[in-house]
C-alpha positions as CSV (number, residue, x, y, z in Angstrom):
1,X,18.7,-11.0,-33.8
2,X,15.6,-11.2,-36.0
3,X,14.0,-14.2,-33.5
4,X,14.7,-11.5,-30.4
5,X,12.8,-9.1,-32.1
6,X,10.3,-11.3,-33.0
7,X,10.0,-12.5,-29.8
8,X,9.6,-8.8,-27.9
9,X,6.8,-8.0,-30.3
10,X,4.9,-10.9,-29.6
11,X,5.3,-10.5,-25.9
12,X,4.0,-6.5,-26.4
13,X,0.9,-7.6,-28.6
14,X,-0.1,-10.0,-25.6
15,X,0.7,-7.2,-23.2
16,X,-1.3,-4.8,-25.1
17,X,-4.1,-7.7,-25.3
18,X,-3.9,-8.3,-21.4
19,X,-4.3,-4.6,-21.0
20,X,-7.2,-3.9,-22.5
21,X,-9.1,-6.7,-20.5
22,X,-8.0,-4.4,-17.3
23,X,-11.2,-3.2,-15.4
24,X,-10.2,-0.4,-13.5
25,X,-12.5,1.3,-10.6
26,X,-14.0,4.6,-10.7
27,X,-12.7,7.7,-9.5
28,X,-15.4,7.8,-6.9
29,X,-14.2,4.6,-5.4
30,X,-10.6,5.0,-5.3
31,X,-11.0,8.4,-3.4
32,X,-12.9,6.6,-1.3
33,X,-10.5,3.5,-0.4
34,X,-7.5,5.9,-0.4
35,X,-9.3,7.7,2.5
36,X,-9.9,4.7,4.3
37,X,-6.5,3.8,4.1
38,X,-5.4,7.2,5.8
39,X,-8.0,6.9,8.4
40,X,-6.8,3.5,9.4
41,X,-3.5,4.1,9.2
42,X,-3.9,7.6,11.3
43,X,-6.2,5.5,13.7
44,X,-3.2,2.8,14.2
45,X,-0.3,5.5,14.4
46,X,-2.1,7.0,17.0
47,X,-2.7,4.0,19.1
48,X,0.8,3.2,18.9
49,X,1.6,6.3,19.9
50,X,-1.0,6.3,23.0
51,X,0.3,2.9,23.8
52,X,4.1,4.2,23.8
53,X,3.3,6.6,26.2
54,X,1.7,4.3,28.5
55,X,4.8,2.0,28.5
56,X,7.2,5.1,29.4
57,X,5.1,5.8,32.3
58,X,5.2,2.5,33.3
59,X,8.9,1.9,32.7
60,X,9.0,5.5,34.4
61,X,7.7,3.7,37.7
62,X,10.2,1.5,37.8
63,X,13.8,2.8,39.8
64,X,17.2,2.6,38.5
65,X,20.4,1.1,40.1
């Protein structure tokens, strides 16, 4: 029991060691990449969308038995 417990605090300590050698990125440039992210996933949804509606029409053209 006593070597588990052992064992858990010296895996925290490193943890807490790792984590303070953690550079994280500004506020500025987070905001920044988060709305490139929404722009470029907007930008693909979009074509997708355009690109389903050209298939319908296309499909559309094409007559049924």
């Amino acid at each position: 029991m006593n070597d588990t417990v052992n064992q858990i605090q010296k895996y925290l300590k490193s943890v807490q060691l790792e984590w303070g050698k953690i550079t994280w990125p500004e506020r500025k440039q987070v905001i920044a990449e988060t709305v490139a992210v929404i722009a470029i996933v907007f930008l693909f949804t979009v074509s997708v969308y355009i690109i389903d509606i050209i298939f319908k029409a296309i499909l559309g053209l094409i007559p049924t038995v």
